[in-house]
C-alpha positions in Angstrom: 45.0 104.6 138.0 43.2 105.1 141.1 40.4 102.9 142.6 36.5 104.5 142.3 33.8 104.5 144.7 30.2 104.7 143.1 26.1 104.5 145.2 22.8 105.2 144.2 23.3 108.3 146.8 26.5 109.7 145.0 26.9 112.2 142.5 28.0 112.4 138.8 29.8 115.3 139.7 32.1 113.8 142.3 35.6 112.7 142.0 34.5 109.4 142.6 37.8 108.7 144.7 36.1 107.5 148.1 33.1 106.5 150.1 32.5 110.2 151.2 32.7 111.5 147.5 31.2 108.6 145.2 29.7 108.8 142.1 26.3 108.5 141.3 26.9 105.9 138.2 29.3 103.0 137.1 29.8 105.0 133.6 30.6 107.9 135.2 33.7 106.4 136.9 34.2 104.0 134.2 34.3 107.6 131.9 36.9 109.2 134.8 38.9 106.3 134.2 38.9 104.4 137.2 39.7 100.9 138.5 39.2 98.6 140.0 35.4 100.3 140.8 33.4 99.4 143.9 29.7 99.6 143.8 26.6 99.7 145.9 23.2 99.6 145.4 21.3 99.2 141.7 21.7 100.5 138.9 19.9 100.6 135.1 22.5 101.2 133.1 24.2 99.7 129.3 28.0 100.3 129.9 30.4 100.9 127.6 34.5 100.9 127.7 36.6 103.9 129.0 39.9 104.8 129.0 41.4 102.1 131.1 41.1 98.6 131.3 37.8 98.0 134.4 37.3 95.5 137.1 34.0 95.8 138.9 33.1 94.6 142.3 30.8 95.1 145.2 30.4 95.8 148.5 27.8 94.4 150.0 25.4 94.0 147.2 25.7 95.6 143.6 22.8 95.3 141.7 22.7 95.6 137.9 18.7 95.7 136.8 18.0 96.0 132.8 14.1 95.9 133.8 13.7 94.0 131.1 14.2 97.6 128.9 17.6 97.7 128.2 19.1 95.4 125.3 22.7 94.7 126.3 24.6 95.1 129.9 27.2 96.1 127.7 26.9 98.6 124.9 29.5 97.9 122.5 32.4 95.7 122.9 33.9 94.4 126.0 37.7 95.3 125.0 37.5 97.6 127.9 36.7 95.7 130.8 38.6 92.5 132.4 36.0 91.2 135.5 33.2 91.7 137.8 33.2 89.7 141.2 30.1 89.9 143.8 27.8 91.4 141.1 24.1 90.6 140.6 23.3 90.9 136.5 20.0 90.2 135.7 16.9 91.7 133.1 18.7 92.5 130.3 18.3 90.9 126.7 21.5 90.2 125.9 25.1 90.1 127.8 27.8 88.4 125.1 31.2 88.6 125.5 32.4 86.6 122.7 34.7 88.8 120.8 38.6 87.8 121.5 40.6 89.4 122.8 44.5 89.1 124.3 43.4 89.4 128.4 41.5 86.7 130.1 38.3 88.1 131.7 37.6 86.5 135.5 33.8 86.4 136.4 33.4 85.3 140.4 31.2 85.0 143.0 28.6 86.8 140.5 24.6 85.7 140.0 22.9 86.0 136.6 19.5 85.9 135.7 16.8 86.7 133.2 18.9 87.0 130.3 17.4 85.7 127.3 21.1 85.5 125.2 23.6 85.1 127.6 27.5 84.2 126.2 30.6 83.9 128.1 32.7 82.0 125.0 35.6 83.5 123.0 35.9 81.2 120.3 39.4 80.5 118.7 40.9 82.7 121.2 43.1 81.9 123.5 42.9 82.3 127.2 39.5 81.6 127.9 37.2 82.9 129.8 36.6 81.5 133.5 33.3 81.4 135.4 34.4 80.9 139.2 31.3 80.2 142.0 28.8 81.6 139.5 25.0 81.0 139.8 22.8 81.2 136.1 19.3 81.1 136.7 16.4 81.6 134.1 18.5 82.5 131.4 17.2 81.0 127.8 20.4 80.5 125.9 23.5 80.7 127.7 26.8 79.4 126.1 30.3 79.3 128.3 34.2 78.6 128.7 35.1 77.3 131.8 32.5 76.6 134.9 34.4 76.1 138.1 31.9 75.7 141.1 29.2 77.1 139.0 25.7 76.3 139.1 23.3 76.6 135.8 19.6 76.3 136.7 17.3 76.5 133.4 17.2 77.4 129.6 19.1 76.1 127.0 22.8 75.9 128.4 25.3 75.4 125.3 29.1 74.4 126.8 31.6 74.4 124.0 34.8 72.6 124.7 38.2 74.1 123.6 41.5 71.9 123.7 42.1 71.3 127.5 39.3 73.3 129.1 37.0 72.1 130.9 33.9 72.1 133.1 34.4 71.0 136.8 32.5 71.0 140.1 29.5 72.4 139.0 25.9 71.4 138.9 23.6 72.1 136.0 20.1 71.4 136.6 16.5 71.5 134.8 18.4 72.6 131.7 18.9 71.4 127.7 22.1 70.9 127.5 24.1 71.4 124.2 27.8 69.9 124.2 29.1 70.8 121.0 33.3 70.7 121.0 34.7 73.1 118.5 38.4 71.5 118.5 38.4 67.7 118.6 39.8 65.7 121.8 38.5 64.2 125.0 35.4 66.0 126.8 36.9 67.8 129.7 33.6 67.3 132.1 34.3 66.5 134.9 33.2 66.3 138.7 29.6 67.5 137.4 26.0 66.8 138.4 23.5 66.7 135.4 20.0 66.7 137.3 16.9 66.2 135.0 19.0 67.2 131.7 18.4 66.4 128.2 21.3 66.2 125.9 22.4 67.3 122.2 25.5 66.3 121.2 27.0 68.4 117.8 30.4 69.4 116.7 31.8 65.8 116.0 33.8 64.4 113.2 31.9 60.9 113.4 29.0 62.3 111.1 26.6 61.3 113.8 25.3 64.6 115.3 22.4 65.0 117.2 19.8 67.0 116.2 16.8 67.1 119.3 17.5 67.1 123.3 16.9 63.9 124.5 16.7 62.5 128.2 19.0 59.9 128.5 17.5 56.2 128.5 17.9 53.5 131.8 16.4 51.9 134.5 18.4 54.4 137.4 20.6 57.3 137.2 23.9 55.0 136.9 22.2 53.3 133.2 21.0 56.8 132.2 24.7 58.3 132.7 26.4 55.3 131.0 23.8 56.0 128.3 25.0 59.4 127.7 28.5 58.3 127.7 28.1 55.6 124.9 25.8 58.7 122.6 29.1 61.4 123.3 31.3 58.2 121.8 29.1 57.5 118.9 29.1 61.5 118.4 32.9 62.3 119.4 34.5 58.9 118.4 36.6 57.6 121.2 35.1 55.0 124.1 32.0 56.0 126.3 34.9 55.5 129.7 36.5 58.6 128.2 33.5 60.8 129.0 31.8 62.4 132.1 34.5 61.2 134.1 33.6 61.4 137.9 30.1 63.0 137.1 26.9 61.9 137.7 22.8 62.3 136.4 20.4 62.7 138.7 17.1 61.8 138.5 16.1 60.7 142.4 16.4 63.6 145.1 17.0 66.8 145.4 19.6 69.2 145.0 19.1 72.4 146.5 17.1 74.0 149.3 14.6 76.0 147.6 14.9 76.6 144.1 11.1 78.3 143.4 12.4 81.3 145.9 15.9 81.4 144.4 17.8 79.3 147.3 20.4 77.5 145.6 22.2 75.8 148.8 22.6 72.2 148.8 20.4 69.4 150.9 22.5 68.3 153.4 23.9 64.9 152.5 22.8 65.1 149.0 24.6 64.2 146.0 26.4 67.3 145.2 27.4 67.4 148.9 28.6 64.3 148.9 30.8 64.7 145.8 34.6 65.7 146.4 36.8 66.8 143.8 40.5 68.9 145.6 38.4 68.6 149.2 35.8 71.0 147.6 31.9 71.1 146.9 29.9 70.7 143.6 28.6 73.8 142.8 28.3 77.3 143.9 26.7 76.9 147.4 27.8 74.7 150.0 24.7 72.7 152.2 22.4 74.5 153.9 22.0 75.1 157.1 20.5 71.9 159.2 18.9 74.2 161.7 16.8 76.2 159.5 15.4 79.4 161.2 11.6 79.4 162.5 9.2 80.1 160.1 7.5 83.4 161.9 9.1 86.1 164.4 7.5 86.3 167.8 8.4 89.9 169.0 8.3 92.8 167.5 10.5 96.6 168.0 9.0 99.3 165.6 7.0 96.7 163.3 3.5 96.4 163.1 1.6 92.6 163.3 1.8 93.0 159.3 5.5 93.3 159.6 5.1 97.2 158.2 7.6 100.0 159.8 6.0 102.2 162.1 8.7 105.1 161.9 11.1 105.2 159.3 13.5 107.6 161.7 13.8 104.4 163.7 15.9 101.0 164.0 13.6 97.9 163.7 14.0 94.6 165.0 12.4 91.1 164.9 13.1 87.8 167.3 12.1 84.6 166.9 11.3 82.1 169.6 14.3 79.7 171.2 15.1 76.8 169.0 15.4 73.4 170.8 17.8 71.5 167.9 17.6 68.5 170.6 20.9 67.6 170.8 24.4 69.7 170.2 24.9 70.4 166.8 27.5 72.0 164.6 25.9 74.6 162.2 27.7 74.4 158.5 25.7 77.5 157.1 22.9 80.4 157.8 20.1 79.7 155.6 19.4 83.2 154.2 16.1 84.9 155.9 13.7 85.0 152.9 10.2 87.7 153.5 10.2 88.7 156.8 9.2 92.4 157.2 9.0 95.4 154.7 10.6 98.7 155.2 8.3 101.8 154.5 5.4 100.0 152.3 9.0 97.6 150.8 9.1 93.6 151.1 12.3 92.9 152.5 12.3 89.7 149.8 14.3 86.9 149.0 16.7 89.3 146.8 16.2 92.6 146.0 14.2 93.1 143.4 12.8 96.0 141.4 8.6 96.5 140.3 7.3 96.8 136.4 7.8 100.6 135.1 5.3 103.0 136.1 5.0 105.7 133.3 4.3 109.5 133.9 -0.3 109.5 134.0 0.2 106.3 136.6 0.4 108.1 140.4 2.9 106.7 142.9 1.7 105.5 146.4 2.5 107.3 149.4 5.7 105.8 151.4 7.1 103.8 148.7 10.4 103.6 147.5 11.0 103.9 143.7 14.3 104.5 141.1 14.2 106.6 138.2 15.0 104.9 135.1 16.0 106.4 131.3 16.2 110.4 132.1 15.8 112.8 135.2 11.5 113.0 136.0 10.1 115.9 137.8 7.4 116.0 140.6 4.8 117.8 140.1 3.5 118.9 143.4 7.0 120.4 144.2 8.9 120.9 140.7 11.8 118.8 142.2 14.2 116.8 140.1 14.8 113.3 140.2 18.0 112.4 138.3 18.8 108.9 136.9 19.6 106.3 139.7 17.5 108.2 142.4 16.2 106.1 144.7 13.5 108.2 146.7 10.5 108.0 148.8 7.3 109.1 147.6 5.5 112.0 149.5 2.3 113.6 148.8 4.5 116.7 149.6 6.5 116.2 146.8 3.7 114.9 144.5 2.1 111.9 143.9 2.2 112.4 139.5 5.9 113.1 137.9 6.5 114.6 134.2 8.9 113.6 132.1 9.7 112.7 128.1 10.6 109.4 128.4 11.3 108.7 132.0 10.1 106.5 134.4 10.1 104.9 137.7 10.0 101.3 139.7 9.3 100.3 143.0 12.2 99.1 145.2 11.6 95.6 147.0 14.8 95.8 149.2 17.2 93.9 149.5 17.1 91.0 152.3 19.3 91.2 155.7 23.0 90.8 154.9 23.7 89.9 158.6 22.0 88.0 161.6 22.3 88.1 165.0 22.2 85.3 167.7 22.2 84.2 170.9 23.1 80.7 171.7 24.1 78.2 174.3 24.8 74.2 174.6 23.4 74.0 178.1 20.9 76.3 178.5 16.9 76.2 177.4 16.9 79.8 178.6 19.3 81.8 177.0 19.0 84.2 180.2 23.0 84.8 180.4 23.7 84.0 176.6 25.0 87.8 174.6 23.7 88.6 171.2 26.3 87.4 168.6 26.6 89.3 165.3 26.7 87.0 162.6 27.7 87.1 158.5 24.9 84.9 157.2 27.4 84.3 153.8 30.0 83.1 155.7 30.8 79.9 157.7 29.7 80.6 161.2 32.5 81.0 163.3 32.5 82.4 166.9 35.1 82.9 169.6 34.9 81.4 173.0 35.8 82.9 176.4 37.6 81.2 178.4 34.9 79.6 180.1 33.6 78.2 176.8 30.7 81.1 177.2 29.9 82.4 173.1 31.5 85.4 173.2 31.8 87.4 169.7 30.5 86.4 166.4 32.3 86.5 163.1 30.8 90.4 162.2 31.1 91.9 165.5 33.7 94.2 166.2 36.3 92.4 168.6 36.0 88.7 166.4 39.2 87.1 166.2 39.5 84.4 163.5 42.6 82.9 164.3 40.9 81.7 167.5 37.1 81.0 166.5 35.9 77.9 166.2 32.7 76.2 164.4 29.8 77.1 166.0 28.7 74.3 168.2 25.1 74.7 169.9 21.8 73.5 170.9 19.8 76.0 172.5 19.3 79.6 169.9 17.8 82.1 168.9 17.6 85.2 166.0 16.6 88.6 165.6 17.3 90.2 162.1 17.6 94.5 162.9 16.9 96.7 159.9 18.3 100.2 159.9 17.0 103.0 159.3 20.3 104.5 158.1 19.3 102.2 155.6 16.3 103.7 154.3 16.7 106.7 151.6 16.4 110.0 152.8 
């Protein structure tokens, strides 16, 4: 089978077999029967199986956006698909994959949200599903198999235990929990942070199971975890040491960075961070950065005070001020830029994101950036077509009002800078000598020296050599984000 190639700028009739010819939906390679498929861009669409077994992925970002319209982010049954990886799936009522089948399905490095019946389980089916460096957030029910490095944020999160699998290294937080075993045995939690959980415990043999979530009971975090170990004994049989071994509940501190605006990396030095399980983390995220960015941008290329682009035909950029950290530091992570700037009339937000459906009778505004949802919509100004997954600009040219049976549109907020550059030194307040560095703000940050110890490349630009680069190491920086106007539809 070959590998497909699929944007929001493609077409349905391509072959789908490269960047140059992609298609314009996932089902429409999924139909042409390829795999593994790479995406960019968002998308509104219930899949269903094709003719070969599918792994999805993304580069850059892939979006998958229900708009809260769509039932299921799979129509049907999952027999035909075997993983995503790098995949945002959000706004959909239900995503279940539940129904056994022979192949384990791999989920990694994805971020789920707004699902109001979310279930990764395969019960009585062997191999199980596993969730690798996963982030759940704002889902209302959500059951699972495995949870490796995941992190569960809100809504009712039910884990069901099957013989030796287990949960490890993640962090579930602000949630009900359910733990309800379906084959008898030791709990296999382990190497988990419960912060400000209640508990129900089901599923035993002991005749003892709970029926309401209940926080546990004790003077600190240490009495309230011992607490939940003796209820999971009384439940499960067995003694209280045999549970939650190596994990912890968390009352006191916090976890994460920001969680209100969907920034889920760790407080340096917090619990999570300090946790170890195979030299690893807890969680999906590591610890933030501990030189966050400056709150505001002090110079301006092709952006307004308000942060607005003057021409769209343009590059843009944005610098901050020099950063004093006060002494040399090294710099674990890039905290990701949240709102900083909007492209044509678009927030450049926290993560892309996608506005409520505007109907045919509502008009569109004048330099905004919208996707057609459900069917093709015409303009009425100009008669042209919009097909389904067309991102496009509104123009009073084109026409401000659209027909169409049951189409519709949403405004695009786009998606936030993927990259950063920088200029930094150890030495000097200045920066007058220092080059700008091209940096990956979801990886480490990793530069290469010259042989005068100058900064020379950073880990995105072209001549970056990782066998040499070393942590960067810095006191004296400075940003500026660029957004592209390659970028911006046509």
């Amino acid at each position: 089978m070959a590998a497909g190639y699929v944007t929001n700028y493609g077409n349905v009739e391509n072959d789908g077999l490269s960047w140059d010819t992609p298609k314009r939906s996932i089902q429409s390679a999924i139909d042409a029967g390829l795999s593994p498929i790479s995406g960019v861009g968002f998308f509104s669409e219930a899949l269903s199986s094709g003719p070969v077994s599918t792994t999805i992925d993304s580069v850059g970002f892939l979006v998958f956006d229900g708009g809260n319209n769509l039932s299921s982010f799979i129509d049907g049954s999952f027999q035909g698909f075997r993983g995503f990886s790098n995949i945002k799936i959000r706004n959909y009522l239900k995503l279940r994959q539940s129904i056994g089948f022979e192949v384990n399905w791999i989920w990694n490095n994805c971020i789920i949200s707004n699902i109001e019946n979310l279930s990764i389980y395969r019960p009585q089916y062997e191999p199980r599903n596993k969730l690798t460096n996963c982030l759940f957030f704002n889902n209302s029910i959500s059951h699972f198999d495995i949870l490796e490095n995941c992190t569960v944020y809100g809504g009712e999160v039910n884990l069901r235990q099957f013989g030796d699998y287990r949960f490890k290294n993640s962090i579930i937080s602000e949630s009900n929990v359910i733990i309800n075993p379906l084959y008898t045995g030791d709990m296999k939690i382990v190497y988990t942070i419960f912060h400000n959980c209640t508990f129900k415990f089901t599923g035993g043999d002991q005749g003892a199971d709970e029926t309401t979530f209940t926080a546990p009971a004790g003077a600190d975090d240490t009495e309230k975890l011992e607490d939940l170990r003796a209820r999971m004994a009384v439940v499960y049989g067995g003694v209280a040491s045999q549970y939650l071994q190596n994990c912890r509940y968390q009352t006191d501190g916090d976890l994460f960075i920001d969680p209100a605006k969907e920034n889920f990396y760790l407080v340096p030095g917090c619990q999570a961070a300090r946790m170890s399980y195979e030299a690893g983390y807890i969680g999906k995220y590591p610890e933030g950065s501990l030189a966050d960015f400056a709150g505001d941008f002090v110079s301006y290329t092709n952006i307004d005070a308000s942060g607005n682009i003057i021409d769209q035909t343009v590059d843009a950029t944005a610098e901050t001020d020099i950063v004093d950290l006060l002494k040399l530091r090294h710099i674990n992570s890039l905290e990701a830029l949240g709102q900083r700037a909007t492209r044509n009339g678009n927030a450049v937000n926290v993560d892309a994101d996608l506005g409520p459906a505007i109907n045919p009778g509502t008009a569109l505004t004048d330099g905004k950036t919208y996707i057609v949802r459900d069917e093709a919509i015409s303009q009425t100004a100009s008669g042209k077509t919009r097909d389904v997954g067309e991102t496009f600009i509104a123009t009073t040219a084109d026409g401000l009002d659209f027909t169409s049976a049951t189409g519709y549109v949403q405004e695009i907020y786009l998606d936030k800078p993927r990259s950063i550059e920088l200029k930094v030194s150890k030495t000097d307040p200045t920066l007058a000598n220092a080059v700008w560095l091209k940096m990956d703000l979801y990886a480490e940050p990793r530069i290469n020296y010259d042989v005068n110890g100058v900064p020379q490349y950073g880990n995105l630009d072209p001549n970056y050599d990782e066998a040499t680069s070393e942590r960067l190491f810095i006191r004296y920086w400075k940003a500026r984000v660029t957004i592209q106007a390659k970028n911006l539809p046509a």
